[in-house]
Phi, psi and omega in degrees: 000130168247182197233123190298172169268138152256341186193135183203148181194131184307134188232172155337146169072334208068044169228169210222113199269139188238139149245135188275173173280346185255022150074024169287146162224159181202157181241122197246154195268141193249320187314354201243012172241338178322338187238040178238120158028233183289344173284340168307353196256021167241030188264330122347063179331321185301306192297307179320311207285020162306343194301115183228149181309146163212141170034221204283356184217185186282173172186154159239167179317327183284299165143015184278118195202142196261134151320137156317316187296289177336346214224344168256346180314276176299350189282170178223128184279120158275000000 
């Protein structure tokens, strides 16, 4: 079972604070994807803080975007 993002916002560092549908927040590290494929163009704060919901997970402007399961998986809960 996964859990959709309902809310997401660019924090400090290239992380990203996310709520889940079961009303959890976590925080996910961006960093260790900044030099991977279509994610290097978010190395670019303006482009980062581009991230918005799309259907049940994240997306940026560029079209670059994480599985729900992958984005509660790799989080670390606050």
């Amino acid at each position: 079972m996964y859990l959709a993002v309902k809310k997401v916002e660019p924090i400090n560092n290239f992380k990203l604070l996310l709520t889940f549908e079961n009303g959890e927040k976590r925080k996910f590290d961006m960093n260790p994807y900044l030099n991977q494929g279509i994610f290097k163009e978010l190395r670019n704060v303006d482009k980062f803080n581009t991230v918005h919901l799309s259907f049940d997970t994240i997306e940026w402007d560029n079209e670059a975007d994480f599985d729900p399961e992958t984005l509660y998986a790799l989080s670390e809960k606050i």
